[in-house]
Steps between C-alpha positions, in 0.01 A plus 500: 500500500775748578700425188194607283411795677913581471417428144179748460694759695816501324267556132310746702845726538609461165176609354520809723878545470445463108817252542472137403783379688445714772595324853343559843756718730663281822185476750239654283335172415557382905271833609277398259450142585493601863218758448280246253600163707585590835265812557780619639502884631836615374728852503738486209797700546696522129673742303365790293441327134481122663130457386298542806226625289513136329455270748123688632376510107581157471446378794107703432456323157585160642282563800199613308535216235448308804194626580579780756389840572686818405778668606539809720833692443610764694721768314634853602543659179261573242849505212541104636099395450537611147809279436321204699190517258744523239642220642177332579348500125811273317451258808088447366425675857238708552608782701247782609616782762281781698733832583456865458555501155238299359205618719259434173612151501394393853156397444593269179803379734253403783275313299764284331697457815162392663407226169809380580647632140808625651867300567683750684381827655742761579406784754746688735495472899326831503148345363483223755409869707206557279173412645373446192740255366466328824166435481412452149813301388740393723277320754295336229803336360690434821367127510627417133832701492796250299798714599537765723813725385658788597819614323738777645425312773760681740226751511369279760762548751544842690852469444469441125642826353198573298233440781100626404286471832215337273722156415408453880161401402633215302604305793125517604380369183722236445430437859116512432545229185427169493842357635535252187500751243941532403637858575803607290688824625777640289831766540827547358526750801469325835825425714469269828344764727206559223481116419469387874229811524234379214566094644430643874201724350351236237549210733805224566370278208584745229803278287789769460714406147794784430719479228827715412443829412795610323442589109763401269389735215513803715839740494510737751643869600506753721616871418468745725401878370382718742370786272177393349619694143818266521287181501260660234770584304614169534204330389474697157844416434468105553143454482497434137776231473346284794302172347145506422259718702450533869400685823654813686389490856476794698397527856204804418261604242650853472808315439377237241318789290790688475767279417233333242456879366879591471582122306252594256654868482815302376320297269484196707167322510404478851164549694411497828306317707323480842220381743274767387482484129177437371411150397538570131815677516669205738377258271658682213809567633537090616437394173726742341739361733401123432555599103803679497355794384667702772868486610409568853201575752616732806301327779407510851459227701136440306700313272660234723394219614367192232542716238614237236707606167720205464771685276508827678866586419599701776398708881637795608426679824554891474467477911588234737213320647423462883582137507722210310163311500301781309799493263554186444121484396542773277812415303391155443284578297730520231666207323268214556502341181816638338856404583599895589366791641619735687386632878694848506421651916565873425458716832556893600499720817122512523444159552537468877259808567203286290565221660472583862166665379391199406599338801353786727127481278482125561373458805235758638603658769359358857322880541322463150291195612437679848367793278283340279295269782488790710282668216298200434430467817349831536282390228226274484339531160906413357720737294582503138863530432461861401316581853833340673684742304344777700501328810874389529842700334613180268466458106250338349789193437590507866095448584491256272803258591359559875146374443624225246771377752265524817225333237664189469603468903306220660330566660444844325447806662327664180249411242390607184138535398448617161738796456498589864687367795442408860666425854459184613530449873763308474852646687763593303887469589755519232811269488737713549743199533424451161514805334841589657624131371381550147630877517836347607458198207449820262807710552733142581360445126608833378854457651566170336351707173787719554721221570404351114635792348833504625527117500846382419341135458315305253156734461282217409640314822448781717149484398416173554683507866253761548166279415668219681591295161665178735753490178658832353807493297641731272333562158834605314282763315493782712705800481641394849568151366675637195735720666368797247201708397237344278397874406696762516461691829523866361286729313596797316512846627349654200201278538465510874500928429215419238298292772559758731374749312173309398434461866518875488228493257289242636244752662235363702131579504287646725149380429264728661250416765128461395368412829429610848541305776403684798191639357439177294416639111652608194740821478353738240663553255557851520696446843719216382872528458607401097694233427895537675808369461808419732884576423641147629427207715616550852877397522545365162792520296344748238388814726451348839823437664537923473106593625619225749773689593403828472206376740681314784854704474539785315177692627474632179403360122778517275516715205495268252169364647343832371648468171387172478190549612435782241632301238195283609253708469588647169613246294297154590230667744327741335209595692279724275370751602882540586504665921536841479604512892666248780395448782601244799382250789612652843672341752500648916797225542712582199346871408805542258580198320177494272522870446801490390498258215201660372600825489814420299277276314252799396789716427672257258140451296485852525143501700419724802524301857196580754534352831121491530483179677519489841488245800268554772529215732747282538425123420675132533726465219293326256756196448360441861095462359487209343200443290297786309218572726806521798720718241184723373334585846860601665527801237136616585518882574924471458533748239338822355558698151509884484381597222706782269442646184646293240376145643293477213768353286613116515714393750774301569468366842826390653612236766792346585324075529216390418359159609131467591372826300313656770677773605530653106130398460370721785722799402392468139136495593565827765640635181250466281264583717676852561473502076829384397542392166590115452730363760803317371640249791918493503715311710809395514485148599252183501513367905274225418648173516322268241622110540 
């Protein structure tokens, strides 16, 4: 019996492989066996590119030829459904998912999934927290379930790098499954402490199989250049000559749509790409990607984990990631199915300062919880997130990771009911054991990080040591291994000056706010500012690292700020009407600074300065309010406009950062109100930090 279902397997993977003389990989035909034979609940622990995604397709067709139900996968990322469906259709499986991007589809879905007309459906932790789904899918299957998967699965674990609160739920429902139904669980990215997590958390008969994780197609580097127009400047200059197409990861969006922006300025095609694309435009993009139709996509994390392109030629980080686990995810995505590619770790000054603000946003802070069930518990009818925002001083994230980390607490001290949510009396005391441990976990992962890039030792070695691979050894690949760069470790000076000076061009925008908070309703129009724009992002290698200076140590903006600034506004800008008049956000802390800049400002456009703003109350620094109803209601009353005689005209109003928007939407609306012309926002640098 085993030899012919070896035998429909192995013609299963070379119809979906497209190769007849394809092979199954050392233990991918044991997981399966186990799974269709044994029931078996297993965690598979293999390298990027092993196949993991083979053995629950399989192990779904052979299941349902059987005779059993469907299978429920669990996946993070929308990017790695897509290439599972993709996957799904050459196996004869029929794959149907429910996420936010295919809302139309979810009644069809239902009714299929419910006829039993579906293999394998794929849905991410974050539905098993919809009612809805509960109730109308998930518990009418639960009885008939074939395979219960979840892949990524060091999700699971709160020590697993990339942890989501809602994968918590999964323990319950495999818990709340009939105990015969076979349980796969699958990670390149779990080392012993993560492993002996998911076995303590999904029970002591979960079968652990690990295989060696080093990749023998994989040649890696590390170059350190600390400037970020050094490391651009590098990529346009060996970009081109590196094989096939690939990713750029970069540790923000601001980051990726930059970089993306400047390749193309050098007639590289690159694109990038992010959590928040729209569905149509991540689809593209993957696809363009898949095709080789691209040479690169600039990504974010959003395009990590699963993501499947079997000859992706090379990764390159622009910044070093927070962990070797994170990177060792990343960069293997490249090479699986071609003898060479290339995993170049490029990494700059900034890197350390993103970093620990990752580290320091994972974890609410113990006071944020406190906050948030004091205010529910003041109300009975519940709160809607945007009535928290009133009620407590955090952003609308910060509510969010609260409620969704005290929602899946058991018992739980909140509910949700409908869009609102509720105390339940139920006490509350954070782990503060645990937080500190994880917080420790985070920056011992960061050090090792560090640790990588000066490595003196085999790179692919190091990495395995760090998942707990029980057999590195040298690769003889890596630059370490060869005694001598793969890629050269310079750039040019004449390019780095170009990147430097398209970071100086890179202006940001300053979309205008349409809507009140504090009174709820629309601004009229007649009161809004017009669209702005910012000189720089704060401390980047462009503009920032002088407004950064000028801000912290100089006490005063440099000259070539102004010029820059007015270059700006006259040659890419171009507000029209054009301001006939500056004006400028006060300041009771720093009365000069502001002034200043925009007095020199108005005198090199050749406009009149009026200093018609001014501060009437002092307020918290508004980096202190964090969410828009906290930011909007501290300026209340904080600032008044005299009117003069020539406010009629446009204006440019001037500050030194923006970040929220507040403060230069209440002066633009006192301005209009005292009949200014249009109000043109200006400042020098972006604040907002956009991951």
């Amino acid at each position: 019996m085993t030899d012919i279902l070896r035998g429909q397997a192995r013609a299963l993977l070379r119809r979906a492989l497209d190769d007849p003389s394809a092979e199954f990989r050392e233990g991918q035909w044991e997981a399966i066996e186990r799974l269709i034979q044994g029931r078996a609940k297993l965690l598979v622990v293999q390298r990027t590119g092993w196949g993991k995604s083979v053995v629950y397709f399989l192990a779904t067709r052979l299941l349902r030829d059987q005779g059993a139900g469907p299978t429920l996968l669990l996946s993070p990322l929308l990017a790695l459904m897509r290439n599972q469906m993709a996957m799904a259709e050459r196996l004869g499986v029929h794959a149907a998912t429910i996420n936010s991007s295919n809302r139309s589809e979810w009644e069809q879905v239902k009714t299929e999934v419910l006829a039993d007309r579906v293999d394998i459906l794929l849905i991410s932790p974050e539905r098993l927290a919809n009612d809805e789904f509960r109730e109308s899918i998930l518990l009418p299957i639960a009885e008939r379930v074939g395979l219960f998967v979840v892949d990524e699965g060091h999700c699971i674990s709160d020590w697993g790098h990339d942890f989501r609160p809602d994968y918590r739920r999964i323990v319950r429902v495999l818990q709340a499954l009939p105990p015969n139904i076979p349980a796969l669980v699958t990670t390149a990215t779990a080392n012993d402490r993560v492993v002996q997590d998911i076995v303590d958390q999904l029970g002591h008969n979960l079968q652990v199989i690990r295989g060696p994780l080093g990749r023998s197609s994989l040649r890696l580097q590390n170059i350190y250049l600390g400037n970020q127009a050094a490391r651009m400047a590098w990529l346009v200059e060996h970009l081109p000559s590196m094989p096939g197409s690939g990713v750029i990861y970069t540790l923000t969006i601001k980051d990726a749509q930059r970089l993306a922006a400047w390749l193309q300025s050098q007639g590289i095609s690159a694109y990038s790409y992010w959590g928040r694309l729209n569905s149509e435009d991540r689809i593209r993009l993957e696809n363009q990607l898949l095709n080789n139709e691209v040479k690169a996509l600039v990504a974010t994390t959003a395009l990590g984990m699963g993501f499947d392109k079997p000859d992706l030629g090379f990764v390159i980080h622009f910044q070093r990631p927070g962990s070797v686990i994170h990177y060792y995810q990343q960069v293997g995505r490249a090479g699986r199915a071609i003898d060479q590619a290339y995993g170049i770790l490029l990494s700059g000054d900034e890197d350390q300062e993103i970093t620990d603000y990752f580290i320091r946003a994972a974890f609410p802070p113990e006071g944020h919880a406190e906050q948030v069930l004091d205010a529910l518990s003041l109300a009975e009818d519940g709160l809607l997130v945007r009535m928290l925002e009133e009620r407590v001083n955090l952003a609308q994230g910060q509510i969010q990771k609260v409620l969704k980390l005290l929602a899946v607490e058991t018992p739980s001290p909140v509910s949700r009911r409908g869009s609102r949510w509720y105390r339940n009396p139920v006490p509350y005391v954070p782990d503060r054991e645990k937080i500190e441990r994880l917080t420790l976990i985070r920056k011992q992962e960061q050090r090792k990080m560090l640790e990588y890039t000066h490595s003196q030792d085999c790179l692919m070695a190091f990495l395995q040591r760090e998942l707990d691979d029980p057999k590195p050894v040298p690769c003889g690949r890596c630059a370490v291994c060869l005694g001598k760069p793969l890629l050269p470790e310079t750039c040019s000076t004449a390019v780095a000056s170009q990147a430097a000076q398209f970071l100086r061009r890179t202006d940001q925008v300053i979309v205008p706010r349409k809507m009140w908070v504090v009174r709820p309703g629309r601004i009229p129009e007649h009161l809004r500012a017009e669209e702005g724009r910012s000189l720089c992002l704060w401390g980047d290698a462009g503009w920032g690292e002088l407004v950064k200076r000028g801000k912290q140590v100089d006490g005063r903006f440099d000259q070539r700020l102004v010029l820059g600034a007015a270059e700006m506004i006259r040659k890419r800008w171009k507000p029209e009407p054009f301001p006939l008049w500056v004006t400028c956000v006060p300041s009771l802390n720093h009365p000069t600074l502001v002034p200043d800049f925009a007095r020199r400002l108005a005198q090199q456009l050749g406009l009149r300065f009026v200093e018609c703003v001014q501060k009437v109350r002092q307020t918290e620094p508004q980096k202190l309010m964090n969410n828009s109803y906290q930011q909007a209601r501290n300026l209340k009353g904080a600032f008044v406009v005299e009117p003069w005689a020539g406010i009629g005209g446009p204006v440019l109003l001037v500050d030194d950062m923006v970040d929220s928007r507040w403060t230069l939407t209440a002066i633009a609306a006192l301005l209009r109100h005292a009949d200014s012309g249009p109000v043109y926002p200006m400042a020098l640098a972006d604040t907002s930090r956009t991951g």
